[in-house]
C-alpha positions as CSV (number, residue, x, y, z in Angstrom):
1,X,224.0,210.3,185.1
2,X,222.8,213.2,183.7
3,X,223.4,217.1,185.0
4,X,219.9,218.7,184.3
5,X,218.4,221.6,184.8
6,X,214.8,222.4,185.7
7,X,211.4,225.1,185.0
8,X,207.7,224.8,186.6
9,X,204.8,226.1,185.3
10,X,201.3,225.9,185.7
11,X,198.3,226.7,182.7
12,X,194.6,225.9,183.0
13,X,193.1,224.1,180.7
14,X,190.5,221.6,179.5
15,X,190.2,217.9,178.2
16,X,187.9,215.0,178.4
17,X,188.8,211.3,178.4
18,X,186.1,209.4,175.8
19,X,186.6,206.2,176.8
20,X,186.8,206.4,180.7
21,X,185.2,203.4,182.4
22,X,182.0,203.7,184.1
23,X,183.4,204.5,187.4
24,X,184.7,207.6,186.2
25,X,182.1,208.3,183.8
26,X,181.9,212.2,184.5
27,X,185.6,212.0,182.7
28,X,184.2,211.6,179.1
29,X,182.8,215.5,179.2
30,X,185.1,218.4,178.9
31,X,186.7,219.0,182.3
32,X,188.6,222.0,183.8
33,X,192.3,221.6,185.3
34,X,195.1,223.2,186.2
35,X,197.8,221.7,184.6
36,X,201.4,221.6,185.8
37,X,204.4,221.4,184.3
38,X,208.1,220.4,185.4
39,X,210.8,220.3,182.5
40,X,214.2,218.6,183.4
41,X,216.6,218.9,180.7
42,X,220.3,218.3,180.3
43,X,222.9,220.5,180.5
44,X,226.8,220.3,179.3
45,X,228.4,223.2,181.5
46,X,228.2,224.9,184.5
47,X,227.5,228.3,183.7
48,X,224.3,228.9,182.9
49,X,224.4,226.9,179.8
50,X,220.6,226.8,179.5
51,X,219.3,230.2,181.3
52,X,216.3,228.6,183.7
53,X,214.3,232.2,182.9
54,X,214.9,232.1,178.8
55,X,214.6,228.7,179.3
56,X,211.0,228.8,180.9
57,X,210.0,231.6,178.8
58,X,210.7,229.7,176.1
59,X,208.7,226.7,176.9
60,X,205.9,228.6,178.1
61,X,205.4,230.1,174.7
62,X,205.2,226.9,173.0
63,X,201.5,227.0,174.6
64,X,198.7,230.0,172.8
65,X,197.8,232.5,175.7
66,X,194.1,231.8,177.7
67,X,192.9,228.3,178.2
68,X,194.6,225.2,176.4
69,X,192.1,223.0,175.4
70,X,193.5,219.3,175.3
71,X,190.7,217.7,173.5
72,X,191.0,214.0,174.6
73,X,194.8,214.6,175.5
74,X,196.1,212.7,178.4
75,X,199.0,213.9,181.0
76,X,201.5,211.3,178.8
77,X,200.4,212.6,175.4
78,X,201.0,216.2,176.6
79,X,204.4,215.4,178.3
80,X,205.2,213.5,174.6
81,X,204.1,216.5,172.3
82,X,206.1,219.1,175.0
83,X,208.9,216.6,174.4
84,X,208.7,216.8,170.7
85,X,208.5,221.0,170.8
86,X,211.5,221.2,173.2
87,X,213.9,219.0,171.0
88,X,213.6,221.2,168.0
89,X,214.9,224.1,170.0
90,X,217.2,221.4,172.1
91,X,218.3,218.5,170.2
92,X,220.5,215.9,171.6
93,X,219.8,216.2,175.0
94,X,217.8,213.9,177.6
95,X,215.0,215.4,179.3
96,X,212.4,214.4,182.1
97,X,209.2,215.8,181.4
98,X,206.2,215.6,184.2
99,X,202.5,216.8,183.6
100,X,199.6,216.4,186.3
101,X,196.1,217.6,187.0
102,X,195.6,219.9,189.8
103,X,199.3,219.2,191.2
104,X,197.8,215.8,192.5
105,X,198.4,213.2,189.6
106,X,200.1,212.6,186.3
107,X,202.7,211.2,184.3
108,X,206.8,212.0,184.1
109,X,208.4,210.7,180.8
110,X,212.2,209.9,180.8
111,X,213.1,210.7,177.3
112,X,216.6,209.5,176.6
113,X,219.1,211.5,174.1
114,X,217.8,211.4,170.9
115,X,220.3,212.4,168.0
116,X,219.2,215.8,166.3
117,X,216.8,215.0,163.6
């Protein structure tokens, strides 16, 4: 079992889904959401080894300020290109990273330990 810590955060932003079937039609134009984010990541001590404020600031600034725009990004592909920002920064530690539209539905990735690149 891994000790993690965790950050929330919430952004707007915009994306569309191309391909959405029929019954969802109205998903293949550009849509407004607010987006939110939980980051669970691994720690190795007790104290304070990842700062949850530096930590979120961090994070946070991985993203341009105003609106993110997605494109055809879904909640997974976000949670896997957050994944692949964080591990630069982190290497070598497991993280569980969960994205969803309007806090009502998403995706959260498990993303074992990866060795540092």
């Amino acid at each position: 079992m891994n000790n993690m810590i965790f950050i929330k955060f919430a952004r707007e932003g915009i994306h569309c889904y191309p391909s959405a079937p029929d019954d969802v039609a109205f998903l293949r134009n550009p849509h407004r959401h607010i987006f939110y984010f939980r980051v669970d990541i691994q720690f190795f001590h007790d104290d304070r080894e990842i700062e949850f404020i530096i930590f979120k600031r961090k994070v946070e600034g991985y993203y341009e300020p105003g609106v993110l725009q997605f494109d055809s990004k879904s909640c997974e592909t976000i949670a896997h290109d957050l994944h692949a920002k964080i591990k630069r920064d982190f290497p070598g530690r497991a993280m569980v990273i969960e994205v969803s539209e309007d806090d009502e539905n998403g995706a959260r990735i498990t993303f074992p330990v990866t060795p540092p690149a």
